[in-house]
Every structure is written in C-alpha cells, then in structure tokens.
C-alpha positions as a Python dict, from the first residue, in 0.01 Angstrom:
ca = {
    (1, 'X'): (0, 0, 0),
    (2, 'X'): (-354, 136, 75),
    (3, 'X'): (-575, 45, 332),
    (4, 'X'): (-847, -80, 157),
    (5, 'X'): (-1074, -66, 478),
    (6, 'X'): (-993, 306, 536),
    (7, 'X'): (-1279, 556, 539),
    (8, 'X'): (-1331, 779, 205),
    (9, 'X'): (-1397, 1091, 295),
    (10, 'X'): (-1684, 1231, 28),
    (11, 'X'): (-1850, 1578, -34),
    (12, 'X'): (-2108, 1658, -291),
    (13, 'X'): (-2183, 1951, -464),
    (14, 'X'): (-2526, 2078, -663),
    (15, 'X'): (-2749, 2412, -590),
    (16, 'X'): (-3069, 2194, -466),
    (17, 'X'): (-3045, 2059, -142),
    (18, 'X'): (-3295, 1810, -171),
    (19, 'X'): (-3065, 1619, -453),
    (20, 'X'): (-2767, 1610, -254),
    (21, 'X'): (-2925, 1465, 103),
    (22, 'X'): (-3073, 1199, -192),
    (23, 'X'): (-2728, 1121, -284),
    (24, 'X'): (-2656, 1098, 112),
    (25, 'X'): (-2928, 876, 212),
    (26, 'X'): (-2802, 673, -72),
    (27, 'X'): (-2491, 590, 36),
    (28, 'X'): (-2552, 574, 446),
    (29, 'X'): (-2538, 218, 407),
    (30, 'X'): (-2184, 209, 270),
    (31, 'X'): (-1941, 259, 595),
    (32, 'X'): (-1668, 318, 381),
    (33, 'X'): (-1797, 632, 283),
    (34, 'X'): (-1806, 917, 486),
    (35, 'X'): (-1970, 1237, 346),
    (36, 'X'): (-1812, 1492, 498),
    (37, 'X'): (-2005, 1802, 312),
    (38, 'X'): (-2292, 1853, 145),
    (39, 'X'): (-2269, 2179, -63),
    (40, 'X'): (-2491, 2369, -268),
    (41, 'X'): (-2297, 2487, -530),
    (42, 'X'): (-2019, 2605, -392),
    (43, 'X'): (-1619, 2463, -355),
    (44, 'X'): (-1624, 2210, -50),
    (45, 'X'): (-1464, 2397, 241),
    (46, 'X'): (-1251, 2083, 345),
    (47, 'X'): (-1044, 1875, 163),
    (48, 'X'): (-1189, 1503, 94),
    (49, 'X'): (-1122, 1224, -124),
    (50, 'X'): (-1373, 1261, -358),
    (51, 'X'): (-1595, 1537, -465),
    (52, 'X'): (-1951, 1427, -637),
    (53, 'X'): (-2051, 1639, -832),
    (54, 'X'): (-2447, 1598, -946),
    (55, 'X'): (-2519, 1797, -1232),
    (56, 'X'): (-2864, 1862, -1193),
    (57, 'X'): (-3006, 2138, -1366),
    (58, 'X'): (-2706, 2298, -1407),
    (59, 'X'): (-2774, 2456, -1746),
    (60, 'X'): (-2427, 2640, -1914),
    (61, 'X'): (-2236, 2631, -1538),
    (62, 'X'): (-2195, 2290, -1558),
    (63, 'X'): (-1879, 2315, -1750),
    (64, 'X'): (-1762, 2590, -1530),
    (65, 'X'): (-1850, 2439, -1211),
    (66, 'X'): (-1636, 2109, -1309),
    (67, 'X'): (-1332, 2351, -1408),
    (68, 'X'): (-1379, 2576, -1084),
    (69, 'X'): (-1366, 2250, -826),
    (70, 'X'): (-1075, 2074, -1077),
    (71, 'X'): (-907, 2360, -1009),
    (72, 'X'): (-947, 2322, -606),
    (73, 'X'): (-604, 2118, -519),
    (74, 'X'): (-737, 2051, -177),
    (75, 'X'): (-987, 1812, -350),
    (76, 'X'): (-852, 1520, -464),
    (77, 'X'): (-1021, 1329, -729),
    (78, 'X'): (-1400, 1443, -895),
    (79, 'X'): (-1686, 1252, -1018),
    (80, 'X'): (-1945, 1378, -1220),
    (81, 'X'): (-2247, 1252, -1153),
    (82, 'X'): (-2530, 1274, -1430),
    (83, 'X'): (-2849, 1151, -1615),
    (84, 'X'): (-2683, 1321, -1936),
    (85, 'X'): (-2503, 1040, -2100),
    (86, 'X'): (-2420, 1160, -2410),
    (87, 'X'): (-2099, 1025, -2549),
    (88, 'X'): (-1995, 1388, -2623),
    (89, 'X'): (-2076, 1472, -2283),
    (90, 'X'): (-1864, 1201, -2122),
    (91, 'X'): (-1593, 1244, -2343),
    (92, 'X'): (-1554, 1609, -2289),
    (93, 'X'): (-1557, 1580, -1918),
    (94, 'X'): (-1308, 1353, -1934),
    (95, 'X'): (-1088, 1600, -2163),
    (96, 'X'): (-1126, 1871, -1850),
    (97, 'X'): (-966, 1598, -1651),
    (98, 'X'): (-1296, 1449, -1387),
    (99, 'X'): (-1230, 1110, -1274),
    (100, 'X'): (-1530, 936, -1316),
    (101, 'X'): (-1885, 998, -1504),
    (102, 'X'): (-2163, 793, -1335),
    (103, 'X'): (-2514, 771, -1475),
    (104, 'X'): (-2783, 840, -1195),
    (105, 'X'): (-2965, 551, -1284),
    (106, 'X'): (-2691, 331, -1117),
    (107, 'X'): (-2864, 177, -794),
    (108, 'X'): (-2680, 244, -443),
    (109, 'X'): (-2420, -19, -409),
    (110, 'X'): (-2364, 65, -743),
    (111, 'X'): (-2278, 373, -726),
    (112, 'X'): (-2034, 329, -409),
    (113, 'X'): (-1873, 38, -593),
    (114, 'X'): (-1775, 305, -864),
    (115, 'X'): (-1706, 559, -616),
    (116, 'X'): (-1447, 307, -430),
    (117, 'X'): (-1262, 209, -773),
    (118, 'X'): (-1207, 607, -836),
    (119, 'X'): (-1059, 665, -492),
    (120, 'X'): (-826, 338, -552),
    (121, 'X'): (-697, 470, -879),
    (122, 'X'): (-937, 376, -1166),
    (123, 'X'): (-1082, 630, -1452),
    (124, 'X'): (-1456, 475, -1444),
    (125, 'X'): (-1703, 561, -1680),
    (126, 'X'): (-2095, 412, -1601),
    (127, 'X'): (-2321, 565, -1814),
    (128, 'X'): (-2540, 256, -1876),
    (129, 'X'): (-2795, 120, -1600),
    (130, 'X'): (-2670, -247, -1536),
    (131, 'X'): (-2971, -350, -1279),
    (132, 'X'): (-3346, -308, -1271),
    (133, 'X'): (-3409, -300, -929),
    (134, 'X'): (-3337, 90, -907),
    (135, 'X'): (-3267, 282, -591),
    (136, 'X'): (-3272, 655, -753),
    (137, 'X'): (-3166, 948, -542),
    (138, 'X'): (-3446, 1228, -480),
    (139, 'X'): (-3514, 1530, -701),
    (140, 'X'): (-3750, 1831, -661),
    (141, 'X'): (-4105, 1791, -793),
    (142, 'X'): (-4067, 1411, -682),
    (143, 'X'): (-4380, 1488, -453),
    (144, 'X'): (-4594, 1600, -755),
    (145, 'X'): (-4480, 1276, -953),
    (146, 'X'): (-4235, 1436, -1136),
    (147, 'X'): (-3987, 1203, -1363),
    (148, 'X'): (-3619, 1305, -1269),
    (149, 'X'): (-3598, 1412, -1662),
    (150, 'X'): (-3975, 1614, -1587),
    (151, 'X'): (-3839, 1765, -1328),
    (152, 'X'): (-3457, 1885, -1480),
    (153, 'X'): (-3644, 2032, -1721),
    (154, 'X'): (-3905, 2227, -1489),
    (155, 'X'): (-3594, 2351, -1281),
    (156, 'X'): (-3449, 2475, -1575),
    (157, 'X'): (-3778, 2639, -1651),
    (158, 'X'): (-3764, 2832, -1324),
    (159, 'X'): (-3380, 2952, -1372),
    (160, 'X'): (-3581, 3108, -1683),
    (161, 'X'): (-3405, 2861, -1965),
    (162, 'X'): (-3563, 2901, -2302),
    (163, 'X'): (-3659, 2527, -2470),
    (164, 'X'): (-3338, 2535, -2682),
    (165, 'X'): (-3113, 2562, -2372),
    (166, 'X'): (-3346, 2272, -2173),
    (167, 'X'): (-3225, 2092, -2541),
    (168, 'X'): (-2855, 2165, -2515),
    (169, 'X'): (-2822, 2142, -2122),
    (170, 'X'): (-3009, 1776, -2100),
    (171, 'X'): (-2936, 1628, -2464),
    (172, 'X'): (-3234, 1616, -2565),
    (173, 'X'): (-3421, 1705, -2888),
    (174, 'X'): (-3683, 1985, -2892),
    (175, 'X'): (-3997, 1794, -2953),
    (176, 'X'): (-3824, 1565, -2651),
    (177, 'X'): (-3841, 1858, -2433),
    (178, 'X'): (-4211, 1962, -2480),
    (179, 'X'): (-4318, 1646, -2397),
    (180, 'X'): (-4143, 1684, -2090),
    (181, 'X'): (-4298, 1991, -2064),
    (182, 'X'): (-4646, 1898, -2118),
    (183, 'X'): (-4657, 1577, -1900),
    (184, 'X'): (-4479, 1787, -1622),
    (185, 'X'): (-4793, 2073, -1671),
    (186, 'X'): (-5058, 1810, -1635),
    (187, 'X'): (-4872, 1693, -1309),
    (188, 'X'): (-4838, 2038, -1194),
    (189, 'X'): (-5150, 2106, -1283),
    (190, 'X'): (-5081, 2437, -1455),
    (191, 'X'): (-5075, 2561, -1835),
    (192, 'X'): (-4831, 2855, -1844),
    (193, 'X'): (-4485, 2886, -1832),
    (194, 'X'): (-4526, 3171, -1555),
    (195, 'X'): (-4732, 2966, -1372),
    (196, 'X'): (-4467, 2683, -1426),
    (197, 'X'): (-4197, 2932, -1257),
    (198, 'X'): (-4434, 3012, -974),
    (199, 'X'): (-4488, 2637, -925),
    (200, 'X'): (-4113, 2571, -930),
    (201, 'X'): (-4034, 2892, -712),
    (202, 'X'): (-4263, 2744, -504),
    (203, 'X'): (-4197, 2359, -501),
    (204, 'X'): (-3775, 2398, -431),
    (205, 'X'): (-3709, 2396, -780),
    (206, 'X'): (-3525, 2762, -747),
    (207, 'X'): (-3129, 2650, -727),
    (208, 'X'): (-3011, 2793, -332),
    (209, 'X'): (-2707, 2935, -494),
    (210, 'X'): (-2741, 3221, -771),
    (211, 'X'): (-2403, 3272, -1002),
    (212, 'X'): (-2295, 3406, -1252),
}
C-alpha cells in the first residue's frame, strides 16, 4: 500500500521561465510536493512522479511536446496543464495517453489536490474553475497588465504566429483574437505588429528554447 504522506517528486516543463517559477511559487505551500526541475522546454533530466506540463504558448509543438515526454519512461505519469479547455482538446490529449488535463484557472490547493489524485492512480480531468477566490500562476506581460489570454496571444505574436494559428493554438475564434490583440496594443502601448514583436522580444515573451 502507498504511503500517502510520501513526498511527490514534480518537474514542469514550458519554454518561459517566468510561467514555470509561477507554477512553483504556487505549490511551495504544499509539502507533499517537491519540484524537483523546472525545465524550459526540454525532457526533465531526472525521473519524477509527475511531469506538468503548462502549455503556454506552445503553438503546433504542443502535440509534439506531450508525445516526446510520454515517450520518456523515466517519467512516470504527465499532466497537461492548460487555459485551452476545449472538449476536443481534452479529449485528444487523453487519446495520446496524459494523465490529467487541469485548467489554469484552478486556485493552488486546487491544483495540488488534482496533482495528488494523479500520482495515487486517478485519470482527472478539471477544466472548469470551481472557486472564485483565484490564485493564478504568473505569465509574461503580467507587468504591463496583460490578461493570461492577452498575453498567450502576444507570445504567439513574437514566435511570428499569423492570427489563424493564435485561433487554432488557443481555441479561439478570429474576431476573439483581435480583440485580444487590440486590448493587448493599448496596454503595450504600441500599434504594429513589429512593434508588438519588439515589445515581446523585449518583455520575456521570446520562448528560451527554439525547436523545430
């Protein structure tokens, strides 16, 4: 039988690190979890429990990145972690085999109550906020004012996305996505997309890892 007091060892994985040490601050409070990595974008070096994987601006990786660290035997159970709650979405990373889909909008204990029922066996999928009082992990552009959805769409700006991949990569319609757009310009304070990139490039929304 399981110790259900024993530590859970816990890396996670996106290309900005100002959204994982979020996620990390987060959780600090919860001593059964022990984050033993934080990686940008790349296969945890050590095996751990659970890999978290915060999708992020990933734009068309995403689906390659959860295949890559599925792949990784040494890492024993993954957890996608999202604001892209799309019932497509969730069902087809549960089809590639992920353990859990958590919506960011989950507050802290939340989201280490979830990540405790994956590690002790259970598929669990939380794509609905269930609590007002929202503790919401950090983002690029936060500093500006950004929204998190303002500011995965100027990230994907600066990795040079065209408005119909911002549309497929966050689930949202086009008109959705230049309203983003302009109410992240205002913030910025800029009125080009090349100034937009610059601003990005120049506010840590360039990801730290560049694949292919």
């Amino acid at each position: 039988m399981e110790d259900q007091s024993a530590a859970i060892t816990l890396a996670l994985v996106n290309d900005y690190p100002v959204v994982i040490q979020g996620v990390a601050r987060m959780l600090q409070n919860h001593d059964r979890l022990v984050v033993n990595e934080l990686d940008s974008g790349e296969i945890p070096g050590h095996a751990v429990d659970l890999v978290l994987f915060d999708a992020f601006a990933a734009r068309d990786r995403g689906e390659y990145d959860v295949s890559r660290l599925l792949e990784d035997v040494q890492n024993r159970k993954l957890v996608i972690y999202t604001w892209n709650v799309a019932e497509d979405q969730v069902h087809k990373a549960l089809a590639l085999g992920v353990h859990g889909y958590l919506s960011k909008e989950l507050t802290a204990d939340q989201l280490a109550e979830a990540l405790v029922r994956i590690h002790e066996g259970e598929r669990v999928v939380m794509p609905e906020p269930t609590n007002e009082d929202i503790e919401i992990a950090d983002w690029p552009g936060r500093h500006a004012g950004l929204s998190p959805r303002e500011a995965e769409v100027v990230a994907l700006i600066t990795q040079g996305a065209t408005n119909d991949e911002i549309a497929r990569t966050c689930y949202l319609s086009i008109n959705s996505v230049k309203s983003y757009i302009r109410s992240a310009y205002r913030k910025m304070g800029v009125e080009r997309r090349s100034q937009a990139v610059l601003w990005g490039v120049q506010n840590g929304m360039q990801p730290k890892v560049a694949r292919s």
